[in-house]
N, C-alpha and C positions, 0 to 999 in steps of 0.2 A: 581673733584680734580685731578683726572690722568692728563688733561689738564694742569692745572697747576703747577704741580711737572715737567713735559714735560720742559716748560718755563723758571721754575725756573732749574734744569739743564742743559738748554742749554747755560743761561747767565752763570752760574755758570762757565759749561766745557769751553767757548770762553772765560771769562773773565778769566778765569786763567791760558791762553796761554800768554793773553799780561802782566797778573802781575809778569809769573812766569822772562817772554821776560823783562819785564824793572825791577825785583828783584837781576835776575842769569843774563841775557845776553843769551847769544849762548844757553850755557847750563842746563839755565831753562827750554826749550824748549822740550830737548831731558829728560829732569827731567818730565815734565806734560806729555810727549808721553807715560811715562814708566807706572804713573800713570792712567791714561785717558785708556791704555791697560788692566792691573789690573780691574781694578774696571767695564768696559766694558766686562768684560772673566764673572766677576759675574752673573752681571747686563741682560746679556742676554738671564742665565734660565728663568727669568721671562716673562708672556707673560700675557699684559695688554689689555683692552680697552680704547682709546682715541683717538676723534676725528672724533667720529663712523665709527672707521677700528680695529679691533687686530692685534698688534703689540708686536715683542718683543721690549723686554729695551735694551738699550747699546748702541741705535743710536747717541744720543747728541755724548755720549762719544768718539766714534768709529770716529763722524764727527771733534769732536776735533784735534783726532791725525792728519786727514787728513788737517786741517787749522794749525796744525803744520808744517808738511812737507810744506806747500804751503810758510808760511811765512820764513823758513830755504829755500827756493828757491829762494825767491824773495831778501831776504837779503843778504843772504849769497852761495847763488849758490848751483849747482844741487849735488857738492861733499857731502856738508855737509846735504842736503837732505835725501842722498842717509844714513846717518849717523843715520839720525833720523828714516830712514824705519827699519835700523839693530839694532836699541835703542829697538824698537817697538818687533820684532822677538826675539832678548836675552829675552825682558822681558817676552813673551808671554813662550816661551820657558820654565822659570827658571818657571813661574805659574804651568803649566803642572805637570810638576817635582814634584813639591814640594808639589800640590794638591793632584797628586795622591798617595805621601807616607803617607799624612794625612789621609786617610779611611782606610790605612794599618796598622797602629799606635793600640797596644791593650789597650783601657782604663783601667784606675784605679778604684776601685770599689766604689769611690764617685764623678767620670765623671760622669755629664750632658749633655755634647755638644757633644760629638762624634756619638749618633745617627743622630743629625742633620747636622752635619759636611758630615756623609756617603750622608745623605738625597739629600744634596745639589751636591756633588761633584763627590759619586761612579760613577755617569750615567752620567758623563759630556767630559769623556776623546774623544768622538765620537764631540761633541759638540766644544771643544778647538781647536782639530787639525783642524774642517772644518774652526775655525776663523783663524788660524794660516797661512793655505793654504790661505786664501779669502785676509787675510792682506798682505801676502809678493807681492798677485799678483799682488792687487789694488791697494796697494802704491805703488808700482815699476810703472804702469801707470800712476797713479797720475803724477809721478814726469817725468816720461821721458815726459807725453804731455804736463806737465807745461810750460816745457823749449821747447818742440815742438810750442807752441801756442807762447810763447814769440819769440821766434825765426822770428815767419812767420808777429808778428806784430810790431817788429823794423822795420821789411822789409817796412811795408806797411806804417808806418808813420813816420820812420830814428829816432825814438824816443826811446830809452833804457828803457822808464819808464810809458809810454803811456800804456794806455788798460789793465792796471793791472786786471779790473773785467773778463778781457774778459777770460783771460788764468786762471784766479782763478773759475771761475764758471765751465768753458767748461772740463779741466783738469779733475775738483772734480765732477762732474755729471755724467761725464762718468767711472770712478775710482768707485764711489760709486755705480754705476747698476753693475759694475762686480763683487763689495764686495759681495753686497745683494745676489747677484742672488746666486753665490757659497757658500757662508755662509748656507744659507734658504736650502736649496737641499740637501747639504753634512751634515748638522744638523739634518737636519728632515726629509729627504726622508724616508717611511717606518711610521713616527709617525704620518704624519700629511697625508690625502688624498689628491689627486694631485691637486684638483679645491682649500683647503684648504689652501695646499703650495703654489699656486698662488695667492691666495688672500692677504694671510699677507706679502707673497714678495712684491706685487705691494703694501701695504699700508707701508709697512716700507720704499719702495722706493719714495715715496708720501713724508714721513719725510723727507729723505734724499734730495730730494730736494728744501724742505724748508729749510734746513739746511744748505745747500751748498748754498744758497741764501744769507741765514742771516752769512754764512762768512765773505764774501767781506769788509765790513767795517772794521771789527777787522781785515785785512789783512792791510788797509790803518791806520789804528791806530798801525801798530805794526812799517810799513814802518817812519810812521811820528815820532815818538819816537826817532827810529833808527838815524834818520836822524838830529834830535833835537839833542842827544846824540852827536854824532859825530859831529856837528858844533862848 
């Protein structure tokens, strides 16, 4: 079933780039970043099996924002890229905050949920700032090679719109081995043994390039829209 849930989140996190892309425009984008960050900050105490590797959760999610910033690239240039990486940062930011004043909060004496609330969140604040650091680094690559890779393949074919897979895939694989790797280390160094933290790094990077794989089309379905739209 983990399998499956995998699947069924991943269409879920892509397909809700392009509906939030043709509902809001611009700023559904930087709306699904904000979300897709959220629920990924959760998402990634968990730590699953599937696909006979352990991994944690939050990949889909985490790979979402990143087919975010890539289609705020291709459409709308590297400014407003650069918009969705700091969507991405306030929001991780305002989470931290607000999560850590919830374990600090003294329940009422017919609270239920505050021990699970502590459960979930007291032990996380080591957890957030490593995704905080992994996100500001990764997307800031993401996007500078986006427009690095576009750059070198106008050159090579005089085409402005040519090789879109090629700077969407090349961009997001290598963005997502710096996320992973700094995430996994700064998260769990210490909890997990060193052959352990290499293991679920290399399977969660296993995801992520499936992932960054299965973007590419939702990049041309977002392009094609745009482009529908505006004629």
């Amino acid at each position: 079933m983990n399998e499956l849930f995998l699947i069924i989140t991943l269409l879920l996190s892509f397909g809700g780039a392009i509906l939030f892309l043709k509902v809001f425009g611009k700023g559904g984008l930087f709306a699904w970043i904000g979300i897709c960050t959220v629920l990924a900050n959760i998402e990634v105490t968990i730590l699953v099996r599937a696909f006979g590797m352990d991994q944690t959760l939050g990949n889909t999610l985490f790979a979402a924002t990143f087919l975010c910033t890539d289609i705020l690239s291709e459409l709308y240039g590297k400014k407003d890229a650069t918009k969705g990486v700091l969507a991405g940062i306030f929001t991780s930011l305002s989470f931290i905050l607000l999560s850590f004043l919830w374990v600090h909060y003294i329940p009422a004496e017919g609270d239920w949920s505050n021990e699970f609330v502590r459960g979930l969140f007291s032990n996380t604040p080591r957890m957030l700032l490593s995704s905080l650091i992994a996100y500001v680094i990764s997307e800031s690559v993401d996007v500078f090679l986006y427009h690095a890779w576009w750059n070198l393949t106008e050159k090579k074919t005089g085409s402005h719109t040519k090789m879109l897979w090629f700077r969407n895939n090349f961009s997001t694989l290598i963005s997502q081995f710096v996320n992973i790797v700094l995430f996994n280390f700064g998260a769990f160094w210490g909890i997990y043994n060193f052959r352990e933290l290499v293991a679920i790094t290399g399977s969660c990077y296993v995801i992520y390039v499936a992932t960054s794989l299965l973007d590419t089309p939702f990049v041309y379905i977002a392009r094609r829209i745009t482009v529908k739209e505006n004629s």
